[in-house]
Residue frames relative to the residue before (quaternion, step in Angstrom):
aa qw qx qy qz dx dy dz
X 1.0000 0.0000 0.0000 0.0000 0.00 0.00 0.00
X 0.3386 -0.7781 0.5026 0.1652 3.40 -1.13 0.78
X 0.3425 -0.7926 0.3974 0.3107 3.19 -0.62 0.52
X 0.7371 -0.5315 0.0768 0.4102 4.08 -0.63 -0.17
X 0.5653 -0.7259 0.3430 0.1893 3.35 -0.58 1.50
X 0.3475 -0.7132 0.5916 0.1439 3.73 -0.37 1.65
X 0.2734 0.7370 -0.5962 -0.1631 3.09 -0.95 0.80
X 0.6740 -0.6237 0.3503 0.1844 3.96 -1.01 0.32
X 0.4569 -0.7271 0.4141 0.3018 3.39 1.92 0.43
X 0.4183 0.7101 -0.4870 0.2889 3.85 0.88 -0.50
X 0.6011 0.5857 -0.3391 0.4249 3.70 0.83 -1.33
X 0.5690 0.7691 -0.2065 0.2052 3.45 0.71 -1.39
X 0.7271 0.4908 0.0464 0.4778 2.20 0.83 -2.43
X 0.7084 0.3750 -0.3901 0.4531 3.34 0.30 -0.91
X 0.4904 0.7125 -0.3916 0.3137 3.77 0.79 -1.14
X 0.6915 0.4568 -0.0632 0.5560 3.54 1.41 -1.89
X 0.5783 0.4350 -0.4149 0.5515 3.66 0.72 -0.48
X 0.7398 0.4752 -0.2663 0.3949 3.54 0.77 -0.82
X 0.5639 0.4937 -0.2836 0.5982 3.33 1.16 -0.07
X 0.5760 0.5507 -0.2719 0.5395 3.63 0.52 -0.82
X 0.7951 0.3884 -0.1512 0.4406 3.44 0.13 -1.28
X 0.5590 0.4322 -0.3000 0.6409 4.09 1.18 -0.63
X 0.6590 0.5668 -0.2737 0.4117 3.72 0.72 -0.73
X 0.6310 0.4652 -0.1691 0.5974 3.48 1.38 -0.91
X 0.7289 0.4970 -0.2406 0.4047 3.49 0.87 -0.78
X 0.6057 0.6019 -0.1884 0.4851 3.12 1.38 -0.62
X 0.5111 0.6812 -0.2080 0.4810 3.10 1.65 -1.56
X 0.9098 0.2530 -0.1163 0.3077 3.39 0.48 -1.41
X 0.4184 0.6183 -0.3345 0.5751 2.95 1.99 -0.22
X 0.5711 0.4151 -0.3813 0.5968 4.28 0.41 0.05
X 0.9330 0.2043 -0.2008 0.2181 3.54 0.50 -0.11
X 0.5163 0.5363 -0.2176 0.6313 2.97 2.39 -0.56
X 0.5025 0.8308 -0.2110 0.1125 3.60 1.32 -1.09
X 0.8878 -0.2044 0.3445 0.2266 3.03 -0.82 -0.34
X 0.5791 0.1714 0.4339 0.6686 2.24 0.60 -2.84
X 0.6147 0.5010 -0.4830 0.3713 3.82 0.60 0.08
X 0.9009 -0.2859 0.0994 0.3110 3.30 -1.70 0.35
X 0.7541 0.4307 -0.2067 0.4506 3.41 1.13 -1.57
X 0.5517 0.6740 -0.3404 0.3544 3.39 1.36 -0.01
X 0.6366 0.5920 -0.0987 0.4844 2.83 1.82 -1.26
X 0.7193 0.4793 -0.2025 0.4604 3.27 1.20 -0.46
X 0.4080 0.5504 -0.3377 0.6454 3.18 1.59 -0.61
X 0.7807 0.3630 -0.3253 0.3910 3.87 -0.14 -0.82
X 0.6071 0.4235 -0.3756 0.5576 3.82 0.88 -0.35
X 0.6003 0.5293 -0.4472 0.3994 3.93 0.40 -0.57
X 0.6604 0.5827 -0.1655 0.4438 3.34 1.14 -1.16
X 0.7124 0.4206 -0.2707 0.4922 3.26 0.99 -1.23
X 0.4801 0.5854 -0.4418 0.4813 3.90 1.42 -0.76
X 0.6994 0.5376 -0.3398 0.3261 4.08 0.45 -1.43
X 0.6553 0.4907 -0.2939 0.4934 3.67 1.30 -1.58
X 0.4539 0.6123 -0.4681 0.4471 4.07 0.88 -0.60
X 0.8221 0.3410 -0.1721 0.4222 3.07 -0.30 -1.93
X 0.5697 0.5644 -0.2876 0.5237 3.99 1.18 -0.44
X 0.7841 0.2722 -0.2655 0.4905 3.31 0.82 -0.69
X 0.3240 0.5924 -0.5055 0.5373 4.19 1.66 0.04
X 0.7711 0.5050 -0.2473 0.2986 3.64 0.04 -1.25
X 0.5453 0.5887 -0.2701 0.5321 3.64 1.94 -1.20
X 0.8545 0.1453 -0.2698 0.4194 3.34 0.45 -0.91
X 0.4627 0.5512 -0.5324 0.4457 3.83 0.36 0.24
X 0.5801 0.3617 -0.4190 0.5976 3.92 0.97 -0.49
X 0.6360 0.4802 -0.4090 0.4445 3.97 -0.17 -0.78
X 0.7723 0.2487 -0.3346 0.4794 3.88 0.45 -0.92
X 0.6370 0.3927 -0.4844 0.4531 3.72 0.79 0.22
X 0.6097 0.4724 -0.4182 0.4799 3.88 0.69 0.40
X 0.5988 0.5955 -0.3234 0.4268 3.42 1.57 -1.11
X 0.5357 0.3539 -0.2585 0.7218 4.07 1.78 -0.96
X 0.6178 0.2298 -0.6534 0.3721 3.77 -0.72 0.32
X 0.5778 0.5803 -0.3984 0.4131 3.78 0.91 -0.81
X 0.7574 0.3796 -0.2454 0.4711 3.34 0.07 -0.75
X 0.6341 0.4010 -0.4028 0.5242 3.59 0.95 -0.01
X 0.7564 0.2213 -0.3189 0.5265 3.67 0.40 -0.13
X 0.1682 0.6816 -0.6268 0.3380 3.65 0.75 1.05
X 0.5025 -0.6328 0.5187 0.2793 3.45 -1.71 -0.09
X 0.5473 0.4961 -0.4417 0.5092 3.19 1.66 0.14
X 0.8771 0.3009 0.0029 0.3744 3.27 0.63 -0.89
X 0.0176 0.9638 -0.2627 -0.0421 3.61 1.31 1.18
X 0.0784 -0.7978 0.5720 0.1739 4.26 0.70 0.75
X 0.2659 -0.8151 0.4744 0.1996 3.84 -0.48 1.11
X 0.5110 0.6470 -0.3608 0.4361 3.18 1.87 -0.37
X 0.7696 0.3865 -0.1796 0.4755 3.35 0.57 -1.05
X 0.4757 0.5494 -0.4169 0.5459 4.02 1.37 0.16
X 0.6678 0.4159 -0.3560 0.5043 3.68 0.62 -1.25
X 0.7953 0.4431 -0.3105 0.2735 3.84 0.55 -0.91
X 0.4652 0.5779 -0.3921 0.5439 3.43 1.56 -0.63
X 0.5809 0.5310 -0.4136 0.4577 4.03 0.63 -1.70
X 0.9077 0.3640 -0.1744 0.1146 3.52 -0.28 -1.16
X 0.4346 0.7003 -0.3201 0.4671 2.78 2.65 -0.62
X 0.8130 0.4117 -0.1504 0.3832 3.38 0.86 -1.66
X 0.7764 0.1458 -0.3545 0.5002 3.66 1.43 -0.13
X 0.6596 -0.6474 0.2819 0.2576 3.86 0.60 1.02
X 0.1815 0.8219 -0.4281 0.3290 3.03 1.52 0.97
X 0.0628 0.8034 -0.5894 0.0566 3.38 -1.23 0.73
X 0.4073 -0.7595 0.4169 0.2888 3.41 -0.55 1.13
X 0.5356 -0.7140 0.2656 0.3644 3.71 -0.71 0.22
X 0.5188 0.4027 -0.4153 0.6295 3.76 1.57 0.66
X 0.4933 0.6188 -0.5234 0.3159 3.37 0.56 0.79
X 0.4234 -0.6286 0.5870 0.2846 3.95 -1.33 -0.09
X 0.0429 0.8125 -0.5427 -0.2085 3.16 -0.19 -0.41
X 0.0091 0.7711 -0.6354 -0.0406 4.17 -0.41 0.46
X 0.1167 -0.6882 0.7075 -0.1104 3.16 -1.65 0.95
């Protein structure tokens, strides 16, 4: 028969240091990660910029989509023919100013 077995707690410890240490890794991996928090936030800031980027796409498209439709052949805006005509060939009537 043996008698009672001395032991030094060393096993323990490391067992807990090992736990501790996967615990910490883990810890920071949810938040430094990949997939961890600051990633996530970075991706919603981004996704807020492309919104407000993409509010800005279509409000330009539906104001090109009405200059289109105003110089259509159904629909003919003589104001906005005489200005487009005069922007692109540098026309000026003769009671105009012109400044530059």
């Amino acid at each position: 028969m043996r008698g009672p077995r001395k032991t030094t707690g060393l096993g323990g410890a490391l067992y807990l240091l090992g736990l501790m240490l996967a615990g910490t890794y883990f810890a920071l991996a949810s938040v430094q990660g990949d997939y961890g928090l600051f990633r996530r936030i970075g991706i919603e800031a981004e996704a807020d910029d492309l919104r407000a980027e993409r509010a800005r796409l279509a409000s330009q498209i539906a104001e090109y989509e009405n200059k289109t439709r105003r110089m259509s052949d159904e629909y003919l805006d003589l104001d906005l023919l005489d200005e487009q005509a005069r922007q692109v060939l540098g026309f000026a009537r003769a009671d105009e100013i012109i400044l530059r």
